[in-house]
N, CA, C and O of each residue as an XYZ file, in Angstrom:
520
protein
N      13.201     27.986      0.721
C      14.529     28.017      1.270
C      14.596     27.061      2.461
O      13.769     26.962      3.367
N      15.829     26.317      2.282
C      15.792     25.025      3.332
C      16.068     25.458      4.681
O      16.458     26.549      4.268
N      16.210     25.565      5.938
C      16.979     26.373      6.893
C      18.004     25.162      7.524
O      19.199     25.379      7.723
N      17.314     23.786      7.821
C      18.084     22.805      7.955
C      17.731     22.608      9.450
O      18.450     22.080     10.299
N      16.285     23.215      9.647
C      15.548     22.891     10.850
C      14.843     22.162     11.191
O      14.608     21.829     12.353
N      14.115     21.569      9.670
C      13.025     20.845      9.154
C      13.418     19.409      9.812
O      14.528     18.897      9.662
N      12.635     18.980     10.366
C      12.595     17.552     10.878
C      12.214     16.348      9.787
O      12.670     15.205      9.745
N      11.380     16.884      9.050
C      10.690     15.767      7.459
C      11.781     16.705      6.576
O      12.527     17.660      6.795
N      11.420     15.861      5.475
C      11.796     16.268      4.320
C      10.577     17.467      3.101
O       9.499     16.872      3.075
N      10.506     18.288      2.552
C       9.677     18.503      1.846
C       8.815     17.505      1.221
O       7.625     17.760      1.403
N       8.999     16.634      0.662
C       7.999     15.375     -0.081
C       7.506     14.603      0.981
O       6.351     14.179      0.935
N       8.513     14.286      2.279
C       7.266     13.537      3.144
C       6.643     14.619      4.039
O       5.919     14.185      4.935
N       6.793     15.921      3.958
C       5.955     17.149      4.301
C       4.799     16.750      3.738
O       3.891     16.160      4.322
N       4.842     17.226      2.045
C       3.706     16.823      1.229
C       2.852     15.824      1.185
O       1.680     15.975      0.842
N       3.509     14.399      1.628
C       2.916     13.026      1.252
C       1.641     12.907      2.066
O       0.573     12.404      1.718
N       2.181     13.837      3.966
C       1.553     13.495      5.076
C       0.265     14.402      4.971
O      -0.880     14.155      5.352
N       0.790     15.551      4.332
C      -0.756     16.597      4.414
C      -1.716     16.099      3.381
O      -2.915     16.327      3.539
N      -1.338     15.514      2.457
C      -2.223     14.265      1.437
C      -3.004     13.111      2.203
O      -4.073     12.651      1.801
N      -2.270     12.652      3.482
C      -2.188     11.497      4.153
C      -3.801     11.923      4.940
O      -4.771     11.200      5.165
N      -3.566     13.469      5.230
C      -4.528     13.880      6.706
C      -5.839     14.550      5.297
O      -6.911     14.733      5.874
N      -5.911     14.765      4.372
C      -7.154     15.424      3.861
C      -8.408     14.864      3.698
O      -9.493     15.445      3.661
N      -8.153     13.626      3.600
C     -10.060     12.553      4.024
C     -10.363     12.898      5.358
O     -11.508     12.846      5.806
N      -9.182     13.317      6.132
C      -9.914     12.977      8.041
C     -10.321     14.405      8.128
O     -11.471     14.712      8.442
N      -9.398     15.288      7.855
C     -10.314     16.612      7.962
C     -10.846     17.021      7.119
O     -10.831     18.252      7.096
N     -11.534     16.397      6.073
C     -12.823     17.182      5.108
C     -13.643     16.375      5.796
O     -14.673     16.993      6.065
N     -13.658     15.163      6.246
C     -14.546     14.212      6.739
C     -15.298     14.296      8.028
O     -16.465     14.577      8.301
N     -14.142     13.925      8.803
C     -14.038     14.452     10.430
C     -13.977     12.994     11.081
O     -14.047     12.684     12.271
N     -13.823     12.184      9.937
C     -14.103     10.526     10.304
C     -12.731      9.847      9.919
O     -12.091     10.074      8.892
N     -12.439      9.083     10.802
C     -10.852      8.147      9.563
C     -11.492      7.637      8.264
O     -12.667      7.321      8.076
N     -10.625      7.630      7.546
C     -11.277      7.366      5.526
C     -10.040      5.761      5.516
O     -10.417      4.773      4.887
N      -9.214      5.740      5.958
C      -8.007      4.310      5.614
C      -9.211      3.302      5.480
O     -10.197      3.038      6.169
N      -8.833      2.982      4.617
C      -8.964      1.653      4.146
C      -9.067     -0.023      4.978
O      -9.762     -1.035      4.894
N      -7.655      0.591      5.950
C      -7.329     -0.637      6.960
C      -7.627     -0.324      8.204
O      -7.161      0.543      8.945
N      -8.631     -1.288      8.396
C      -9.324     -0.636      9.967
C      -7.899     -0.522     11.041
O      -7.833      0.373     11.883
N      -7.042     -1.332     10.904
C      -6.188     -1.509     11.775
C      -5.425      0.044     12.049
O      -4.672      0.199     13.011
N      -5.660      0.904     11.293
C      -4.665      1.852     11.724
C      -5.722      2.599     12.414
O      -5.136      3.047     13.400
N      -6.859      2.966     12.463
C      -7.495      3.902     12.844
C      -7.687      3.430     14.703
O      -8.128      2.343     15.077
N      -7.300      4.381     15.482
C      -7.239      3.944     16.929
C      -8.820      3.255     17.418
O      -9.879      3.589     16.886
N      -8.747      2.639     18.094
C      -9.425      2.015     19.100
C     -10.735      2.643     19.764
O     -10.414      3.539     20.544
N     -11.962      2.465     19.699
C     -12.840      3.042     20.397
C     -12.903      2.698     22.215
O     -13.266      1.551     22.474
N     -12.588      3.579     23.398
C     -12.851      2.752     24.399
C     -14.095      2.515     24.551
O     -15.090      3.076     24.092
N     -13.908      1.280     25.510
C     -15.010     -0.026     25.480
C     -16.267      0.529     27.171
O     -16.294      1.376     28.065
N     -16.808     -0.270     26.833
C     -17.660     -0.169     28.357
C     -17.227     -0.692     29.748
O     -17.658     -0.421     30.869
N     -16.229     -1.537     29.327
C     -15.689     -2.007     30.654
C     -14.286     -1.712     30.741
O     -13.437     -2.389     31.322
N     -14.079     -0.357     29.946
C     -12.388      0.627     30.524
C     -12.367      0.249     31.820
O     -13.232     -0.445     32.355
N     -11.322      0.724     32.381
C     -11.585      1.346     33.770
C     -11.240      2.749     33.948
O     -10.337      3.397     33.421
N     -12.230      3.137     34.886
C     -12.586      4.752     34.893
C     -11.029      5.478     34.626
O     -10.136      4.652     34.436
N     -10.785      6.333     34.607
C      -9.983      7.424     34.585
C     -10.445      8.716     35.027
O     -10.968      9.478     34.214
N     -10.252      9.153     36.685
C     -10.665      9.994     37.339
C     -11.938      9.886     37.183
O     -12.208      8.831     37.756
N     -13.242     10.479     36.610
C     -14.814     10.401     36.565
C     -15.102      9.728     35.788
O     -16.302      9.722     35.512
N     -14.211      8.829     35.040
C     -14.756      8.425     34.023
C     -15.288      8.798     32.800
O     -15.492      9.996     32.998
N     -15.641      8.574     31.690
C     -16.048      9.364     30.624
C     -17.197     10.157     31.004
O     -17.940      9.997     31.973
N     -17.246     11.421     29.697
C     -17.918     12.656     30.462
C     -19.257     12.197     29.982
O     -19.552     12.001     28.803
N     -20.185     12.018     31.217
C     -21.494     11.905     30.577
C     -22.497     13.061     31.248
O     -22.101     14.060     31.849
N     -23.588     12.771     31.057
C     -24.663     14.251     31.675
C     -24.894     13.460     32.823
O     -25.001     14.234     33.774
N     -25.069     11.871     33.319
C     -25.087     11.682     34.446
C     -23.976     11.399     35.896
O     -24.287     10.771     36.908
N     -22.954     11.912     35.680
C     -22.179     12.078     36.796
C     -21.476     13.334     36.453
O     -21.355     13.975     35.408
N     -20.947     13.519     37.966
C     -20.411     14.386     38.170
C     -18.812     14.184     38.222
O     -18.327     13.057     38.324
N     -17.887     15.556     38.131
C     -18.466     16.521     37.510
C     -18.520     17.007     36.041
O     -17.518     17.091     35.330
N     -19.609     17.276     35.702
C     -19.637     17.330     34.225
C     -19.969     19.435     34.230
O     -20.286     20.068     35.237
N     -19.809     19.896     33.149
C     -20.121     21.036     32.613
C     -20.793     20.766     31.253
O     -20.952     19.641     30.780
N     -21.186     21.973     30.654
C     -21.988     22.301     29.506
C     -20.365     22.021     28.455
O     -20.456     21.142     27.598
N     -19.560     22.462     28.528
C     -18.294     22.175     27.628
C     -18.042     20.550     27.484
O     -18.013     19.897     26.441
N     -17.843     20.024     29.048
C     -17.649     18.730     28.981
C     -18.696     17.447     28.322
O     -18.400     16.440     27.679
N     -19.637     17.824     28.656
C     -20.865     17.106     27.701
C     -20.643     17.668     26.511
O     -19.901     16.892     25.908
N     -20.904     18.676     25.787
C     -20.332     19.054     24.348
C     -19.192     18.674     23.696
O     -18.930     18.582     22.497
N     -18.664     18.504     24.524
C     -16.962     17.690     24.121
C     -17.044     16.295     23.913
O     -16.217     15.785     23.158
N     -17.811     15.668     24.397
C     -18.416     14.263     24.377
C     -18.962     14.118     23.251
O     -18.395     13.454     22.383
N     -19.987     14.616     23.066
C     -21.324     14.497     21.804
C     -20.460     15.005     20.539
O     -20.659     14.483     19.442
N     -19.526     15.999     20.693
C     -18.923     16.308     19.373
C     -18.014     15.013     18.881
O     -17.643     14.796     17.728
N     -17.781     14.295     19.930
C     -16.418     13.169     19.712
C     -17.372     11.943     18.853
O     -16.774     10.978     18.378
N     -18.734     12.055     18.715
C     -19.407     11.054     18.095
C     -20.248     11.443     17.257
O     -20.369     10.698     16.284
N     -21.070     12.620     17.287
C     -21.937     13.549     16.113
C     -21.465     14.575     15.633
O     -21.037     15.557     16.240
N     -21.554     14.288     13.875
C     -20.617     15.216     13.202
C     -22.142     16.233     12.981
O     -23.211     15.854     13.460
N     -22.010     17.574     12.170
C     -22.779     18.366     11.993
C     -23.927     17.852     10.970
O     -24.884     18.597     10.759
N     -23.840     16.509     10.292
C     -24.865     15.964      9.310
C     -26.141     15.194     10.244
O     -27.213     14.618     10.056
N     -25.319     15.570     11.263
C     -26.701     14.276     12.149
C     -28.230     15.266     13.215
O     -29.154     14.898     13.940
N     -27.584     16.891     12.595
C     -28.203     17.667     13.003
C     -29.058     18.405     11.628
O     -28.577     18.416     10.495
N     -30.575     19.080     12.030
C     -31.530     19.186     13.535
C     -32.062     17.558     13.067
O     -32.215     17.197     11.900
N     -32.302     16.667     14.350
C     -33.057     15.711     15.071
C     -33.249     15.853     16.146
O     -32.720     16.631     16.941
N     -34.666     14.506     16.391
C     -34.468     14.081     17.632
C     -33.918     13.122     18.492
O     -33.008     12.345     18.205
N     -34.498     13.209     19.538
C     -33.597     12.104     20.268
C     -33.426     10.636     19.750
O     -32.425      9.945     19.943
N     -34.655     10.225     18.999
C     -34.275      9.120     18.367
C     -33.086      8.675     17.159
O     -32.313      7.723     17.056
N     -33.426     10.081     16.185
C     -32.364      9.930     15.409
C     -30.770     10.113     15.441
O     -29.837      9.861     14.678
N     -30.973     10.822     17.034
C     -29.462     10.776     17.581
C     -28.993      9.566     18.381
O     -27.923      8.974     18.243
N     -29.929      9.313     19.199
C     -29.506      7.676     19.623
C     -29.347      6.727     18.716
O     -28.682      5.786     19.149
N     -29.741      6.604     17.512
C     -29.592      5.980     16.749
C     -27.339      5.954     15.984
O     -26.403      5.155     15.980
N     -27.599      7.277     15.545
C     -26.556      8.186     15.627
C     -25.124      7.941     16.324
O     -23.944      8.101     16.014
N     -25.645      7.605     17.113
C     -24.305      7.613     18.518
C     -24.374      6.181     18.446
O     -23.252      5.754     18.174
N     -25.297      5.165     18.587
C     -25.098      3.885     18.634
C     -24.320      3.505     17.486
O     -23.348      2.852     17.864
N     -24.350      3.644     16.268
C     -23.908      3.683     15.101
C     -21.958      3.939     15.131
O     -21.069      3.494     14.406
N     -21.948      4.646     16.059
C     -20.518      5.802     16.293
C     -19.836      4.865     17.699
O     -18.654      4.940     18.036
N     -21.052      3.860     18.499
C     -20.377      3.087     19.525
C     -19.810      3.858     20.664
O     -18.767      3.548     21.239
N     -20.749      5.144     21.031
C     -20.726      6.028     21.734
C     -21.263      5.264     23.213
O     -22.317      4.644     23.361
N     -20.130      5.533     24.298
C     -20.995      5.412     26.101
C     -22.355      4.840     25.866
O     -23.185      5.225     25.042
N     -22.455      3.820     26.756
C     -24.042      3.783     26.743
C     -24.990      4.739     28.044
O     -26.215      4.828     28.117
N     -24.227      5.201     28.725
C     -24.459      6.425     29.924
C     -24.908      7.699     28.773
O     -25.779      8.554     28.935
N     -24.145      7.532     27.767
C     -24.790      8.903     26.410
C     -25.696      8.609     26.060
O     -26.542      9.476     26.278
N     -26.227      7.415     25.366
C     -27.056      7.106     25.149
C     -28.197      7.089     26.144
O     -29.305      7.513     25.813
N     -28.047      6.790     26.902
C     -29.255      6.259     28.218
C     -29.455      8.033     28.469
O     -30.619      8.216     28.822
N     -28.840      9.088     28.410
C     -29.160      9.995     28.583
C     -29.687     10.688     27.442
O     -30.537     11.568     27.575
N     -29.251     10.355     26.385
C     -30.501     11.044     25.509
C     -31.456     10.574     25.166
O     -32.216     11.273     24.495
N     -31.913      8.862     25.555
C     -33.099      8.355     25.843
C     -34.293      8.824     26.726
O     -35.441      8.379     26.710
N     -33.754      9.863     27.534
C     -34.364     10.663     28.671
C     -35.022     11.701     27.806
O     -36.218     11.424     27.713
N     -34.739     12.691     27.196
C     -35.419     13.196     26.763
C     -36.564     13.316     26.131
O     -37.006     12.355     25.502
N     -37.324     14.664     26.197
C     -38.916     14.451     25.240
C     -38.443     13.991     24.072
O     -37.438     14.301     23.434
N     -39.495     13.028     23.827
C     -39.419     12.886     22.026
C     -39.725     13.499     21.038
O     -39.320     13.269     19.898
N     -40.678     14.575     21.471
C     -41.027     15.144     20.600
C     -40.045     16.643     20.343
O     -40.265     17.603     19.605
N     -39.048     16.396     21.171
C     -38.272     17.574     20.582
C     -37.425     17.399     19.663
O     -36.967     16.305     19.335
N     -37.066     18.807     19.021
C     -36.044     18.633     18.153
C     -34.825     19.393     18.254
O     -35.171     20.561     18.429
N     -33.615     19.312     18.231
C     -32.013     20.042     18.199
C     -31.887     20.251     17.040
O     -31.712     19.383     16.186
N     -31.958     21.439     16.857
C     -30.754     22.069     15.610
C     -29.238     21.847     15.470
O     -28.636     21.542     14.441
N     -28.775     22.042     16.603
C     -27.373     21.806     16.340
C     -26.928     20.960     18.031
O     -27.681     20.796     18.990
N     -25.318     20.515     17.880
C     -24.694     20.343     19.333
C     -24.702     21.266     20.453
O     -24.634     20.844     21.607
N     -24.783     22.531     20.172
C     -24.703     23.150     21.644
C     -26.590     23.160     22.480
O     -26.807     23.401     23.668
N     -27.442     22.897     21.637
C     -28.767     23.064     22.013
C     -28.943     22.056     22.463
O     -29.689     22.049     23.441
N     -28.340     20.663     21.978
C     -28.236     19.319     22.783
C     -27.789     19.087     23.700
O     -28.345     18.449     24.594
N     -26.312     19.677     23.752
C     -25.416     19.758     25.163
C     -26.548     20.598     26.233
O     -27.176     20.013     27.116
N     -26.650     22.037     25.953
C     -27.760     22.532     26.906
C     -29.223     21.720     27.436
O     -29.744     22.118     28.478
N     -29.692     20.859     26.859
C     -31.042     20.340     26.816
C     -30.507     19.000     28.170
O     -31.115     18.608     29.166
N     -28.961     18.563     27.536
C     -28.961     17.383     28.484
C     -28.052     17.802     30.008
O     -27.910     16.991     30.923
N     -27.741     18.602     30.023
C     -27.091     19.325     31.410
C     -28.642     20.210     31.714
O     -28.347     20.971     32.636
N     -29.445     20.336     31.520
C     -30.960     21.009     32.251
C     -31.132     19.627     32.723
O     -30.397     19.388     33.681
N     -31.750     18.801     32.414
C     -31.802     17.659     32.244
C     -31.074     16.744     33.502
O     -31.604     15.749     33.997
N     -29.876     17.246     33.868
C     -29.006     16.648     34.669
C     -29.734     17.261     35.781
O     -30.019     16.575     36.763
N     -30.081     18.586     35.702
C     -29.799     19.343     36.686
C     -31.280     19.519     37.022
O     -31.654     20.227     37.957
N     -32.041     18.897     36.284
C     -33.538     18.822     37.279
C     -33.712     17.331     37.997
O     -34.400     16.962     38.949
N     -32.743     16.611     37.081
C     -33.084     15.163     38.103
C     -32.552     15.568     39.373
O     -33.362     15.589     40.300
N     -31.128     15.959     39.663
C     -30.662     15.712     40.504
C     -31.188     17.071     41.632
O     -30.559     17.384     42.642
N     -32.247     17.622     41.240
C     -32.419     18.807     42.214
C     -33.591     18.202     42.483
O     -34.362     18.690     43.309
């Protein structure tokens, strides 16, 4: 039933939720034309308040570093280690402040998932700087 509230039409309702099902089964843009998929920022942005959230400045939290690492590692790039995640993130054109911080870590460890990473690199923060 129409109410006549609808801003689209039913078919370009339909067309668009067709439009979005590669990005969310994926978690990645799927188009074809690089041109539509937005812009990665670069290394020489300029800051915006702290700048992007990394484990080495402040102020960062355990959310805010997790919020970071999720914006570049999907759940296939987990359990590794630090190598196969730097690898990972370079690949994804992730901060090099992300990178340089999970270069810090032991190598010989391994993450199961993002929140054990986020935790590993905020300890991490928080013994250098103590």
């Amino acid at each position: 039933m129409q109410r006549g509230s609808d801003r689209l039409s039913v078919h370009r309702d339909d067309e668009m939720k067709h439009e979005l099902q590669g990005l969310l089964r994926s978690g990645h843009p799927t188009r074809s034309e690089e041109w539509h998929d937005p812009e990665p920022s670069a290394d020489d942005d300029p800051e915006v308040a702290f700048g992007p959230v990394t484990p080495g400045r402040a102020p960062t939290s355990l959310e805010a570093v997790r919020l970071e690492l999720a914006r570049f590692l999907s759940r296939g790039a987990f359990p590794a280690g630090p190598r196969e995640l730097v690898r990972a993130l370079d690949r994804r054109y992730a901060p090099d402040a992300l990178i340089e911080a999970l270069e810090r870590l032991p190598r010989q460890a391994r993450y199961p998932n993002l929140q054990e990473l986020a935790e590993a690199l905020t300890r991490a923060r928080e013994t250098e700087t103590a």
